[in-house]
LOLO-724793 format. One record per residue: x, y, z of N, C-alpha, C, O, CB in turn. Coordinates in steps of 0.05 Angstrom, whole numbers, plus 5000, padded with zeros to 4 digits. Glycine has a CB too. Example, Ala and Ser with C-alpha at 12.3 -4.5 7.8 and 13.67 -1.06 7.14 Angstrom:
! residues 2
526448865156524649105156526449345156528549345169522649115181525749555142527349795143525850015157526850235161528249885114
This chain:
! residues 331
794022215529795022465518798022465519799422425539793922715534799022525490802122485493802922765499801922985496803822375465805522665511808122995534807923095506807023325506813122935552808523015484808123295465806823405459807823595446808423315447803823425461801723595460801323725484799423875481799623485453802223735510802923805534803524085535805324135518804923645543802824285548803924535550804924545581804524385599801624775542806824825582807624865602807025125610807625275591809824805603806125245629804825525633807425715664808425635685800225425647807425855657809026005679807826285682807726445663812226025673807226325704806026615714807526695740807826615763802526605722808426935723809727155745812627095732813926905738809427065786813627325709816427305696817627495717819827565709816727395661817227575732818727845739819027715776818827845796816228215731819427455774819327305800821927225798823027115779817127065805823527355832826427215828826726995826829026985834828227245844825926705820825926475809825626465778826426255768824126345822824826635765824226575748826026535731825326345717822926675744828626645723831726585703832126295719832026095705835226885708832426255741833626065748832125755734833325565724833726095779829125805737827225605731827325515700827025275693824325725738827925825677827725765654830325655652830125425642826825975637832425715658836125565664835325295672835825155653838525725695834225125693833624915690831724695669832424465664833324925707829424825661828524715647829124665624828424475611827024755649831024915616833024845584835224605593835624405580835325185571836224665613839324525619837924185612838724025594840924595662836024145630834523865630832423825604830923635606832723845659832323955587831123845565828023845577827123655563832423535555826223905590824923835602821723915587819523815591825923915628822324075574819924175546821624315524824124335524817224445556820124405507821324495479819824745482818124785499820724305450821024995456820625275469817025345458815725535467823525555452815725105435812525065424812025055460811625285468811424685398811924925475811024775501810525045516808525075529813524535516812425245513813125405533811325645542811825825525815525495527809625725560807725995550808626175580809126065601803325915545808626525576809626605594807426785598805926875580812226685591807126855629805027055632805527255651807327185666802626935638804627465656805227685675802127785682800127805667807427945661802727845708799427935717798828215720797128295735798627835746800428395703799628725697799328735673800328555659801728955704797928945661797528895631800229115616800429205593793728985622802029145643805029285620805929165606805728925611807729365629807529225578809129055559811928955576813429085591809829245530811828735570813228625575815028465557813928285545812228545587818128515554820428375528820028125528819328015549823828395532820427945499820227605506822527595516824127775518819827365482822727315525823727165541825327055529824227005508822427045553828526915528830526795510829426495521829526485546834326905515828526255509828825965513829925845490829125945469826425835521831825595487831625415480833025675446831925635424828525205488834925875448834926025431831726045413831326005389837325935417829726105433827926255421826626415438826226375462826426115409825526695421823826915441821126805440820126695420823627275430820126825461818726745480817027015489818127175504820426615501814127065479813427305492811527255512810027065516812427495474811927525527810027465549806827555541806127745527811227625576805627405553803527485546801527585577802427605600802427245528798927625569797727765585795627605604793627515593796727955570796027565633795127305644792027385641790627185635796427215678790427625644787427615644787027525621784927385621785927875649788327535594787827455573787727055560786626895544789727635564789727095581790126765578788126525575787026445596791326685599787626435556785626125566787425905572789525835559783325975540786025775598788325435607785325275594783025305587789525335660787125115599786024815582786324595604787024665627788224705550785924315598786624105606788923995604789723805618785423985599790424145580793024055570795924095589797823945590793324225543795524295602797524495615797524435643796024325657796624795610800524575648801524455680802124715682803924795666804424185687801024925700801225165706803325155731803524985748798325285712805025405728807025335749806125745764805925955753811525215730805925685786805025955796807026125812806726135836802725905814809026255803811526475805809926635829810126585853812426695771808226865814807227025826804526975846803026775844806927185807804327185864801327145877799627475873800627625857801727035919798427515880795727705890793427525879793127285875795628055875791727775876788427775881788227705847786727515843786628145895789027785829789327675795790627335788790227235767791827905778792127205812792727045807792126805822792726565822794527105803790626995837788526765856786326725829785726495823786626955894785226935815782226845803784026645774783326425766779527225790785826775767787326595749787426225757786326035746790426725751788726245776788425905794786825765791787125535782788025885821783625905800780825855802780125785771779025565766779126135816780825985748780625935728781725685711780425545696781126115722784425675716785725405710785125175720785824965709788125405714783125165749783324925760780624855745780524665730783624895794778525005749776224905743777124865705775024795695773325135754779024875687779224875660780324525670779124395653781425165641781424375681782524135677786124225683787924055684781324015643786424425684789524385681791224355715790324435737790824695662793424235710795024175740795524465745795824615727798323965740795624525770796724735774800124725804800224615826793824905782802124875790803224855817805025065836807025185829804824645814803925075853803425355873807025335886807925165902799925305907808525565871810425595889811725865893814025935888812225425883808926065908809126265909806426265935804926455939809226405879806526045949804926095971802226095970800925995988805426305982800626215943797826195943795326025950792926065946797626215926797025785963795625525974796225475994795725266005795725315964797625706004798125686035795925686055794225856052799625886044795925506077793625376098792025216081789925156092791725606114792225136060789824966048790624716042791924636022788525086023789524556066790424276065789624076044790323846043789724156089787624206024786424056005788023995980787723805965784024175999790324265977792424245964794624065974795824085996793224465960795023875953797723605957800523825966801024045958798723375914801523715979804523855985806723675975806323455985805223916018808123675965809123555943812323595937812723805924807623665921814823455945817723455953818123235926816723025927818623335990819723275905819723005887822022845895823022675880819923055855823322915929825322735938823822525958824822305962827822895952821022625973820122535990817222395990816322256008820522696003816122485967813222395957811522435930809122435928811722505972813322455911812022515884809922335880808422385861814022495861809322115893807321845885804821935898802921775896808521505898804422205916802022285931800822395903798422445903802522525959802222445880801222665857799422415850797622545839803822815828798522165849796822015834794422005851792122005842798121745827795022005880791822065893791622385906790622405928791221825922792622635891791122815894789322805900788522575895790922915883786922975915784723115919783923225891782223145875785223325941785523435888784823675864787223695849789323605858783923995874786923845825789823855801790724015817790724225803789723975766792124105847793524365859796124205876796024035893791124565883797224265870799624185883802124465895803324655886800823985859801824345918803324705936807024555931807524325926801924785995808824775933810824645925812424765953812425015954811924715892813824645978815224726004816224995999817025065977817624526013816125116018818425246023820625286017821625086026818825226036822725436005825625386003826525276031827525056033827125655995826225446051827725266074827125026084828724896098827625386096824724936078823424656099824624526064825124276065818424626114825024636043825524426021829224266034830124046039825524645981830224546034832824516047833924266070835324066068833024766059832324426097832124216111831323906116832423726130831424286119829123906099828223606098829823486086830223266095825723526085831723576062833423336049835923346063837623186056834023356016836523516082838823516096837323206116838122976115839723876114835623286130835323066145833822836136832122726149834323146165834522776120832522526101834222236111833122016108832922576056836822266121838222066123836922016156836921796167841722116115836022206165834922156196833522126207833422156231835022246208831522026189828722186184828021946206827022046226826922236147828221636207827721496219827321526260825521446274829421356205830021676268831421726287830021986301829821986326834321756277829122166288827822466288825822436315824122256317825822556254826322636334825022656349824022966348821823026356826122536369825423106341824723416352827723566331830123516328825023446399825423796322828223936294828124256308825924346314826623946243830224386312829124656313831024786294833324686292828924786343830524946284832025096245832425446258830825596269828125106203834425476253833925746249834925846226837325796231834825886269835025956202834126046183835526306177834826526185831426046187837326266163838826576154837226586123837926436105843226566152835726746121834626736091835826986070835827216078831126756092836326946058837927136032835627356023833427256020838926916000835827636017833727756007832627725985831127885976834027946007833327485972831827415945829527255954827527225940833527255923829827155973828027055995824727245993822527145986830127116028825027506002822627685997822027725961820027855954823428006014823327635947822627715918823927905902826027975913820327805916823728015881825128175863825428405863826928565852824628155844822228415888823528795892824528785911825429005913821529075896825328645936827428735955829828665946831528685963827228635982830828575919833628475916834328765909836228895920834328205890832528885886832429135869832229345897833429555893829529145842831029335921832129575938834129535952834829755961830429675955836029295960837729205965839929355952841529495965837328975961840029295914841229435904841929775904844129895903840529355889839229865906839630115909840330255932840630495933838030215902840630055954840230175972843230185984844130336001838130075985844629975969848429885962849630095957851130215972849329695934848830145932849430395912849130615925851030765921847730425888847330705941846531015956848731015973850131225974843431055975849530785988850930806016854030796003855630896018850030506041855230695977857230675975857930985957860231025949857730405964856031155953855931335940856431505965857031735958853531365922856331476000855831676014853531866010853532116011857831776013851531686007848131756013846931586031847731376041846131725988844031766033843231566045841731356041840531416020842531626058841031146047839030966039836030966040835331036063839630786050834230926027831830926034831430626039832330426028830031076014828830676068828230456077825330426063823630586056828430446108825530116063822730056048819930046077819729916098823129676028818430236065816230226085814929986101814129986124814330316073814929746079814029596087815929336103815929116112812629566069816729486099819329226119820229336141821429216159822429126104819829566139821529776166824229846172825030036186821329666191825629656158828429756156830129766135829229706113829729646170832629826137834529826116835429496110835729336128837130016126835729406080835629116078839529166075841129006084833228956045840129386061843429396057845129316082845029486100844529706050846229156084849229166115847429156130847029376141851929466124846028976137844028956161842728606164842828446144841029216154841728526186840528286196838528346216838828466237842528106207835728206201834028246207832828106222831227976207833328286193832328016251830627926265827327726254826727486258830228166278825827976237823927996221823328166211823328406218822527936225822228016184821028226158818628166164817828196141821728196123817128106173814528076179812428166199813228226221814527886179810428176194808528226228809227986244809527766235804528236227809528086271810127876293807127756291805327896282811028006326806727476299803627446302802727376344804027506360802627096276801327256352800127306374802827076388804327096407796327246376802626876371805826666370808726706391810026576407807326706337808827026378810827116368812827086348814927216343811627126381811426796332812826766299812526966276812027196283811626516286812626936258811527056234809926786221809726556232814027196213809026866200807726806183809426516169808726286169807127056167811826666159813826416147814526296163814526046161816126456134815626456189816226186208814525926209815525706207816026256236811425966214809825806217810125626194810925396192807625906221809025826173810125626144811625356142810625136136812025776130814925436151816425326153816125076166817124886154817725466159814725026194813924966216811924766194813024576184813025216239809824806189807624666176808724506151807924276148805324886169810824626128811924436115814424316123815924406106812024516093815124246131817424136155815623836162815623626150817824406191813923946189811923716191811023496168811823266166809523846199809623596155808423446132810923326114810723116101806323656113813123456116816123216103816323036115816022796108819323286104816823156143817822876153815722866183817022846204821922886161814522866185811422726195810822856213812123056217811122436205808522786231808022906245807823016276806923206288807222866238810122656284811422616303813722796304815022796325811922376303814022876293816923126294815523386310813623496300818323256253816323456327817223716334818523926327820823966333817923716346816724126311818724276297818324606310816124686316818124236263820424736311819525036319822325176295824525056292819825126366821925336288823325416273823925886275822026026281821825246244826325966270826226256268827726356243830126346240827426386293826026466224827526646199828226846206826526976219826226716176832027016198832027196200833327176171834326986159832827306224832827406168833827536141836327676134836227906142832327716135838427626122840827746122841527856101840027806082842427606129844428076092844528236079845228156051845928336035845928386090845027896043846827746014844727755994842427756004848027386018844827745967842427715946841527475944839027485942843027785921842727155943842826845939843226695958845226795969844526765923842626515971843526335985843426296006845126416020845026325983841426076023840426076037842925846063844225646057837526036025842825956089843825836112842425696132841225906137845025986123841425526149840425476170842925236186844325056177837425386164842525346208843525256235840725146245838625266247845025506255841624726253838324646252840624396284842924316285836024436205838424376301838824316325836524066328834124076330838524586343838423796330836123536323836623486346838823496357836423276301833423386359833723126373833622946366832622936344832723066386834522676379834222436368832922256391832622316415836922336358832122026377829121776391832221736414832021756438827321316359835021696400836521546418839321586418840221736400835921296414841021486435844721586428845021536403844321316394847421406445846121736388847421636366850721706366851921896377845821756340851821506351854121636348854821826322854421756298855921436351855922036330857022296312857622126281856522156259860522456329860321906292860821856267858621756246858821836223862721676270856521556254855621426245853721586221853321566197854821276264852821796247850822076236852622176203851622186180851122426267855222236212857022286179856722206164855822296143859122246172857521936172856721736157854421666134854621586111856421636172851821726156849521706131849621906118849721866094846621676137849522226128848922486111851022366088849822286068849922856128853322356088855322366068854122206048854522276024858022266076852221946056851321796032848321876026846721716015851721486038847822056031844622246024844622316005846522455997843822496037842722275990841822405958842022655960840622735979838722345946843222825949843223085941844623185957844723425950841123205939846423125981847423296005850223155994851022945984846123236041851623496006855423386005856523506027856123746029857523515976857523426041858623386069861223566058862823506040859223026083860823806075864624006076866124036106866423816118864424426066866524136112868024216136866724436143865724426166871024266134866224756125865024946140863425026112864625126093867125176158860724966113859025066098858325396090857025536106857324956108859125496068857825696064855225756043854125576030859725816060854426006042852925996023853626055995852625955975851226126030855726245997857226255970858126025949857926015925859426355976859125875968859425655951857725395940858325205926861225585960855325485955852325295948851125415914849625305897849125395981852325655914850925785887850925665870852625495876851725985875850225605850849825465816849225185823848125025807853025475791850025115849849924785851847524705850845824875843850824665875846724415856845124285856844224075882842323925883845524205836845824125896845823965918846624195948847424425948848223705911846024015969845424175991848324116013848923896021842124066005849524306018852224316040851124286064849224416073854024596041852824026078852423956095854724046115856823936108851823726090855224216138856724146155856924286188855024386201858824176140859224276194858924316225857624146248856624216269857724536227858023936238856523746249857723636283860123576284856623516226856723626299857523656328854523446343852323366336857724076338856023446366853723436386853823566411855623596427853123196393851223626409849823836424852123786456853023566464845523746427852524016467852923976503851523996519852224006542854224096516848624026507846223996525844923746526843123706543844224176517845623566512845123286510845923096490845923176467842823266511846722816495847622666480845722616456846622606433848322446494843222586461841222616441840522836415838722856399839522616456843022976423841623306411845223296388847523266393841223706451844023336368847223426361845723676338843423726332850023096343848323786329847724056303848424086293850824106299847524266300847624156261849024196233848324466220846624636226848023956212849824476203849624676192849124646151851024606135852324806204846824656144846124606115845424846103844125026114843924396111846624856074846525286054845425106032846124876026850925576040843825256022843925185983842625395975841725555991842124885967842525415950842025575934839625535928838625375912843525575917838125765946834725835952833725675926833125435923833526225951833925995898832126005878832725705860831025525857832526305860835125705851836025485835834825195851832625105844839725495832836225065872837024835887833824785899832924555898839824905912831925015912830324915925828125025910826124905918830624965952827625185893824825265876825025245852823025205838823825515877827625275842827125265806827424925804825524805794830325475782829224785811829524465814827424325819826624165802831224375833826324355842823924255849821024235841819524055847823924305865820424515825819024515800819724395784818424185780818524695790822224445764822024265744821524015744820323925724823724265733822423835765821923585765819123505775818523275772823923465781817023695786815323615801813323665769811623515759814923775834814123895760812223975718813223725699811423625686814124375693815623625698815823465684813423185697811123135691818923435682815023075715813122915725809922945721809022735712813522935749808223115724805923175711805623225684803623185671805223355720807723295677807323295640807623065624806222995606809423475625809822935634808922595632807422415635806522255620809722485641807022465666804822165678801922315674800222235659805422025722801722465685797822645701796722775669794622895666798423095737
């Protein structure tokens, strides 16, 4: 079957990844706007979509038929896009989950196209889960170390685009109220104010005392870089719309020296070594800031860096495209 008879399916337009995802897949040529089909899982109207200077409408996902042809890329989750999944998988088509819906299900491939795209030929099933933004982050920060890795611990400043499109949108309003000299409304389900604030957690604590993503994090982390790693990880959530931070604390099998450690990150695929990493300046990029790099004073074995990139773009819209192309080509 030739990539030109190939479709490309996207569900959930109203997912903060989603501009970023259609921005990469134009920038990279990666389908044409025939290829392109958009879906939303409420039956509201919804405006087309600008690709490739063409509108693009959305259409209606209960309505949708998948085929064999198509590489479904999964934005959104609930209970409509779970039976959707079910529907596409049993039709023949790839599907690829990067909105969590295959979360705990080890039967789904987990899938990094820096660290294992060649697991896509012995799949289980057409499902492929796509990391985490942060364990995506982390693993290519430590890819140069991966050998050396004894024990990772991350902690996790995550951006509110992080929760999705409606906490960016109460974020906003909630800017606007406070700079207006009002007050803010807190979102019920999070418990607090997301404006000028840092959040411990947005989540239910579990029996752990992690959350949910923590664990996440924790479980795709492992499966990057194996299973001999020790990983414990803490997300907190902070007040910015883009751009994700972690402060990540390695052990190592053995002494290393600092320099040497520079050394490799600096020559790491996708990582660029600064002096003081922010997240601001990770935005639009494509690659992951590396810095603050030290060793630990709790042990010679232990040293710590500091790696930002740009969540939606760098770690979910990138990493799909290359992981859809790749299936639209080879599978």
């Amino acid at each position: 079957m030739s990539e030109a008879t190939r479709e490309l399916v996207i569900v959930g337009v109203d997912n903060a990844a989603f501009g970023p995802l259609l921005e990469v897949l134009e920038e990279r040529e990666i389908i044409s706007a025939e290829q392109l089909s958009l879906l939303e899982t409420d039956e509201r109207e919804v405006d087309p979509k600008v690709f490739a200077n063409r509108n693009i409408p959305v259409q209606s996902l209960e309505k949708f038929a998948f085929n064999d042809r198509q590489v479904v890329i999964l934005l959104g989750s609930g209970e409509a896009v779970e039976t959707a999944m079910g529907a596409a998988e049993k039709s023949g088509a790839w599907i690829l989950d990067a909105a969590n819906n295959t979360r705990g299900d080890e039967s789904a491939v987990l899938v990094h196209p820096m660290f294992n795209s060649g697991d896509l030929a012995s799949a289980e099933r057409r499902v492929v889960a796509l990391p985490s933004a942060g364990a995506a982050m982390v693993a290519e920060a430590l890819t140069p170390l991966k050998d050396k890795l004894q024990a990772v611990e991350v902690q996790l400043n995550q951006p509110v685009s992080a929760l999705g499109k409606a906490a960016i949108d109460a974020m906003a309003a909630q800017t606007a109220h406070m700079f207006s000299g009002q007050e803010a409304e807190i979102d019920p389900e999070i418990g607090h104010r997301l404006a000028f604030n840092q959040l411990s957690a947005c989540e239910a604590i579990l029996a752990s005392g992690h959350t949910l993503s923590e664990l996440t994090l924790v479980h795709d982390l492992r499966r990057l870089l194996g299973d001999a790693v020790a990983v414990d990880a803490t997300i907190n959530t902070v007040s910015v719309f883009h751009g994700q931070l972690a402060n990540v604390s390695i052990g190592l099998t053995q002494d290393v020296d600092v320099k040497k450690v520079r050394a490799l990150l600096s020559n790491g695929a996708g990582l660029k070594m600064v002096e003081k990493p922010s997240a601001e300046n990770a935005l639009g990029r494509d690659v992951t800031l590396i810095g603050r790099l030290r060793q630990s004073l709790l042990s010679k074995r232990q040293l710590n860096l500091c790696a930002v990139s740009d969540n939606l773009r760098k770690d979910v819209a990138i990493n799909c495209a290359q992981i859809a192309h790749l299936l639209l080509k080879n599978y």
